[in-house]
C-alpha positions in Angstrom: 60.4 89.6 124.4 63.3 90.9 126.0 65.8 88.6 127.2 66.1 90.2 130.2 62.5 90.1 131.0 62.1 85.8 129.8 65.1 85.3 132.4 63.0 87.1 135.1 59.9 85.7 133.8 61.1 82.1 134.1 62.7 82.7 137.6 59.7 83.6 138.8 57.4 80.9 137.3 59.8 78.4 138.6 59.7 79.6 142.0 55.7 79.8 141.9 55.7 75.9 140.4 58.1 74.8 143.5 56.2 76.8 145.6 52.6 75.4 144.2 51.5 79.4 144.0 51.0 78.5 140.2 49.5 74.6 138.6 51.4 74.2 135.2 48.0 75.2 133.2 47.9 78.5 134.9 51.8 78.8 134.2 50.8 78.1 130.5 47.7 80.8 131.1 50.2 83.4 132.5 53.6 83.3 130.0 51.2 83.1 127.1 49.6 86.6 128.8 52.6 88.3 129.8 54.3 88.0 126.5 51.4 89.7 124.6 51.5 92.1 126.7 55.3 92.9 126.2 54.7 92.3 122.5 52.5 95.1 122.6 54.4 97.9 125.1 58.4 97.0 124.0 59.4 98.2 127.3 61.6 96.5 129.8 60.0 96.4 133.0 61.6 99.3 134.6 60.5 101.6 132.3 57.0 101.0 132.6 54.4 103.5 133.8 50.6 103.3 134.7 50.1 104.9 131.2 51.8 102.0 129.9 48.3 99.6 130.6 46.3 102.4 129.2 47.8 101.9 125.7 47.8 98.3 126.6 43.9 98.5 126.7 43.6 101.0 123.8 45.5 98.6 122.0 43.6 95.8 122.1 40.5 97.4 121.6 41.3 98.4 118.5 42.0 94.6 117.4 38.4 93.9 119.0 39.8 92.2 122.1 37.4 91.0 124.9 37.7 92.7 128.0 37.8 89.2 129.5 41.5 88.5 127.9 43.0 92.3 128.4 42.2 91.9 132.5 43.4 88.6 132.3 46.7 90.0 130.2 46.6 92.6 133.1 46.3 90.5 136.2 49.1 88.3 134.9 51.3 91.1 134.3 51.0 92.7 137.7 51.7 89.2 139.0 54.9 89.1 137.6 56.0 92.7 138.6 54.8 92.1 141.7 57.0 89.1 142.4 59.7 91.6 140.6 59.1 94.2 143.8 59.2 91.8 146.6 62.8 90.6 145.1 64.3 94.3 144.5 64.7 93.7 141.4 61.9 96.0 139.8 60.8 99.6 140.5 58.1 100.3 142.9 55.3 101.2 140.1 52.4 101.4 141.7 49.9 98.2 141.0 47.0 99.9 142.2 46.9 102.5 140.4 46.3 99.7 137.3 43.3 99.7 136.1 41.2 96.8 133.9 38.1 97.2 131.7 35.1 96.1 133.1 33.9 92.7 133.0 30.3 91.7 132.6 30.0 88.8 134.1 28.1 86.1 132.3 25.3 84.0 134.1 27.3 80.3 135.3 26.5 77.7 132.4 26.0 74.3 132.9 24.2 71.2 132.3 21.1 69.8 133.2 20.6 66.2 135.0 19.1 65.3 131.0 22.5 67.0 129.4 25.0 65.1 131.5 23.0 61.5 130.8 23.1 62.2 127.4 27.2 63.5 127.3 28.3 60.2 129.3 25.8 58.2 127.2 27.8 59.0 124.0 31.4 58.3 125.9 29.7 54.8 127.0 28.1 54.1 123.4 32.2 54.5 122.1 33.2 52.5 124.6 30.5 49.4 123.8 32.0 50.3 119.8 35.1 48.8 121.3 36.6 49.0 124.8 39.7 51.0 124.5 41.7 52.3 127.1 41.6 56.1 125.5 37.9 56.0 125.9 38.1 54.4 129.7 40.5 57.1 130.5 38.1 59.8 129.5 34.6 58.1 131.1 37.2 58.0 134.3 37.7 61.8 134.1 34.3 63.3 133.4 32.6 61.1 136.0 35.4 61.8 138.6 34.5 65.5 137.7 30.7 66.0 137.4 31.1 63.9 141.0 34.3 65.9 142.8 33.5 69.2 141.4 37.2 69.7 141.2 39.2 71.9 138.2 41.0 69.7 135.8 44.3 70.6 136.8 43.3 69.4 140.1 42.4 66.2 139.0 45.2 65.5 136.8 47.7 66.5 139.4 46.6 63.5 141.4 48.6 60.4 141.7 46.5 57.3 142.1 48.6 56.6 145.6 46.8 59.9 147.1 43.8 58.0 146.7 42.1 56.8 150.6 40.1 53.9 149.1 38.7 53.1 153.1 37.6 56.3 153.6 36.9 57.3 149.8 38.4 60.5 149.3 41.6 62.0 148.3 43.6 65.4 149.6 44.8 68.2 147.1 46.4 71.4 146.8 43.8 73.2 145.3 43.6 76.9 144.0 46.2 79.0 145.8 47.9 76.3 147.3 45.2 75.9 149.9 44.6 72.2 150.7 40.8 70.5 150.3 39.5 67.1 150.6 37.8 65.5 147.4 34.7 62.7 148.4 34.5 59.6 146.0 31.7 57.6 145.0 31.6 54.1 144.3 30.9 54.4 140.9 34.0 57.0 140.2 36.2 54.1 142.1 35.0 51.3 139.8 36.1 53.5 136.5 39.4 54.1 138.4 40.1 50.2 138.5 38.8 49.6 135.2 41.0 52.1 134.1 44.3 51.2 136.2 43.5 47.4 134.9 44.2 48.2 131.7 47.3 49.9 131.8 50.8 48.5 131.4 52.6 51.5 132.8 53.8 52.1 136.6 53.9 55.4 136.8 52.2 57.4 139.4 50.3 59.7 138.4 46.3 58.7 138.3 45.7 60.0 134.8 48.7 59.6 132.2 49.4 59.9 128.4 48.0 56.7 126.3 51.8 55.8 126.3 51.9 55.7 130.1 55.0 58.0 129.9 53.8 60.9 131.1 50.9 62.8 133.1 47.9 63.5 130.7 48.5 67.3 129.6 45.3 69.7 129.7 45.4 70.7 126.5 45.2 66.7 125.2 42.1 66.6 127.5 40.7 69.6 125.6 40.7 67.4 122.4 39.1 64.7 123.6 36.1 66.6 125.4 35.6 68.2 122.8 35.1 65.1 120.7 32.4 63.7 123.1 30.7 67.3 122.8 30.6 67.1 119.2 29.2 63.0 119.8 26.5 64.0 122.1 24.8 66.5 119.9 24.7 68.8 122.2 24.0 72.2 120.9 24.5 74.6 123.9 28.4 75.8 124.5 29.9 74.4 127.4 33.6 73.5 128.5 34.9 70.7 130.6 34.9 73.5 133.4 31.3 73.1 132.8 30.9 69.9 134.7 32.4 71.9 137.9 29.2 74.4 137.5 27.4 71.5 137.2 28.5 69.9 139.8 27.8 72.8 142.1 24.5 74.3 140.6 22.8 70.4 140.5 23.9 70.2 144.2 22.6 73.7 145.5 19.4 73.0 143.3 19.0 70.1 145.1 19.0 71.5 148.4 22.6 71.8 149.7 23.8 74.5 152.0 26.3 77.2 150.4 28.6 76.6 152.8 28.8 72.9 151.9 29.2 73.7 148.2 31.5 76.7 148.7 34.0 74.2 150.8 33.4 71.2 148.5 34.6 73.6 145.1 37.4 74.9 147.9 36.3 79.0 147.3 37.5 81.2 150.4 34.4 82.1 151.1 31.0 81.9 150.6 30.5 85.0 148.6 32.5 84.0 145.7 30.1 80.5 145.4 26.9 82.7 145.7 28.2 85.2 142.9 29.0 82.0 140.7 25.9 79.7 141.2 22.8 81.3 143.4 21.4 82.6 140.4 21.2 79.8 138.0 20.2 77.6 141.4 17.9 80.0 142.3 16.1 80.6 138.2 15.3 76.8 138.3 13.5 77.3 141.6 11.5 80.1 140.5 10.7 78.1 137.6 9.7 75.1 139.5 7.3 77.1 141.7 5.4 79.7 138.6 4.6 75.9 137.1 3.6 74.6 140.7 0.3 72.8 140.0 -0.8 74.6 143.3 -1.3 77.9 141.0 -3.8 76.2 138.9 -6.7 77.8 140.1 -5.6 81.2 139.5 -5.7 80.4 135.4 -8.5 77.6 135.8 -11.3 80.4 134.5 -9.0 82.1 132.0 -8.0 79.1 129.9 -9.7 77.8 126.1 -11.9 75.2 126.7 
C-alpha cells in the first residue's frame, strides 16, 4: 500500500478509535478491507474513479469472492474516503454513485433452548475435569452473552468497575457510539465473582488475557469458542455472534415485544430487529401451531389404523 495512503489510513482510524466511531475489532475488520482493496486498484486515492469499484468487483469475482466480503471491502473503503472529503484532503468522488453486489441475505441462525444446554454443558463438564481459570473466564463470557445479547466487543470493552451490582446492569457504548444499558442476572453475577476470585491481576478491565496483562483480544476468544463448539458436538454452524441471535430470537419467541428486543440489542430502530429475527421467531410459531393438538380432528379419519 501506498505510504501515503497508510499515513491517511492510520490518521483516520486513530481519530475514529478516540472518537469511539470505530471498536478495535471493527478497526481490525476495516484496515484488513481497505488494503485489499488498494492491493487490487494501485491507485492513490485521488486518482480514483467510480470505475475504479467496478474492476474492484470484477476482480474479485473472478477469484470466486462472496459478494458479502466485496460490499464489505466497499463499505470500508468509502468510509475512509469519506473521512478523506470532510478533511480536504481527498477529491470529491462521488460515494453514491458506488455501487455493491447484491447481498442475499441469509435466514438469522441460532440455537435452540436444547443447543445452548448442551454448548454450556460441555464448558461446565471441562470445568468439573479441573477448575481452571481459562475455562471460568469462558463460562463467564458465553453466559454474560446468551443473557445481555450484547456483541463481543461490547462485552470485552467492559471494565468490571462499570458494573451497577445494586441495580444489576451495566452502561456501554454500543454500535455507533450510541450508549445502551445491559440487564444482569444473578447467575451471570455469580460467574463474574467466581471469575474475579481467581485472578491475581488488578487490572480493570472485566475480561483480560490469562496473564492478567492485558484485555482479552477477540480473536483469542475466537479460539476458545471454537473449542467448546468442536466439545459440544454440535453439528450445525454457528459463531459466538450466534448467541446474540439467540438471545434475541429465544426472547421474541417467547413473547417479547420488538421494541423491547430492538432496544435491548441497541438497533436504531425497529425495522432493522424485524429484518434480522421475525422470521426465524415467527417459523417456530407456525410450527408450533400446524402441530397444535387442536388440528387433530382434521387428520383423525385419514390416519393408518
Amino acid at each position: 500500500m501506498d505510504k501515503k495512503i497508510l499515513e491517511s489510513l492510520n490518521n483516520a482510524f486513530k481519530k475514529a478509535r478516540i472518537t469511539g466511531e470505530l471498536c478495535d475489532a471493527s478497526i481490525i475488520k476495516y484496515k484488513d478491507s481497505i488494503k485489499k482493496f488498494f492491493s487490487v486498484i494501485n491507485k492513490d486515492v485521488d486518482n480514483l474513479s467510480v470505475d475504479d469499484f467496478g474492476e474492484f468487483i470484477e476482480n474479485m469475482k473472478d477469484k470466486e469472492s462472496s459478494n458479502s466480503r466485496i460490499a464489505n471491502v466497499i463499505s470500508a473503503v468509502k468510509w475512509f474516503i469519506g473521512k478523506l472529503q470532510k478533511d480536504g484532503s481527498a477529491k470529491q468522488i462521488k460515494l453514491e454513485e458506488i455501487i455493491k453486489p447484491k447481498i442475499i441475505r441469509k435466514e438469522v441462525n441460532y440455537l435452540t433452548e436444547e443447543e445452548v444446554k448442551i454448548f454450556l454443558n460441555s464448558v461446565e463438564s471441562d470445568i468439573n475435569d479441573g477448575m481452571a481459570i481459562r475455562k471460568i473466564r469462558a463460562m463467564t463470557l458465553f453466559l454474560f452473552l446468551l443473557r445481555t445479547g450484547c456483541r463481543i466487543g461490547e462485552a470485552l470493552s467492559i471494565n468490571y468497575e462499570d458494573i451497577d451490582r445494586m441495580n444489576k446492569e451495566v452502561q456501554i457504548i454500543g454500535k455507533g457510539s450510541k450508549p445502551r444499558t445491559l440487564f444482569l442476572t444473578d447467575d451471570v453475577l455469580q460467574w463474574i465473582d467466581k471469575y474475579l476470585a481467581m485472578r491475581k491481576d488488578l487490572n480493570k478491565p472485566l475480561f483480560v488475557s490469562l496473564n492478567g496483562r492485558s484485555r482479552w483480544k477477540q480473536t483469542d476468544v475466537g479460539r476458545t469458542f471454537r473449542r467448546y463448539k468442536k466439545l459440544s458436538g454440535i453439528k450445525k454452524k454457528f459463531t459466538i455472534h450466534t448467541l446474540r441471535h439467540t438471545f434475541a430470537t429465544q426472547y421474541l419467541m417467547r413473547g417479547a415485544g420488538i421494541n423491547v428486543v430492538q432496544a435491548a440489542l441497541g438497533h436504531s430502530d425497529a425495522v432493522t430487529t424485524l429484518k434480522y429475527y421475525a422470521g426465524p421467531a415467527s417459523k417456530v410459531r407456525v410450527k408450533e401451531m400446524i402441530n397444535d393438538k387442536y388440528f387433530d380432528f382434521i387428520s383423525a379419519n385419514y390416519l393408518d389404523n
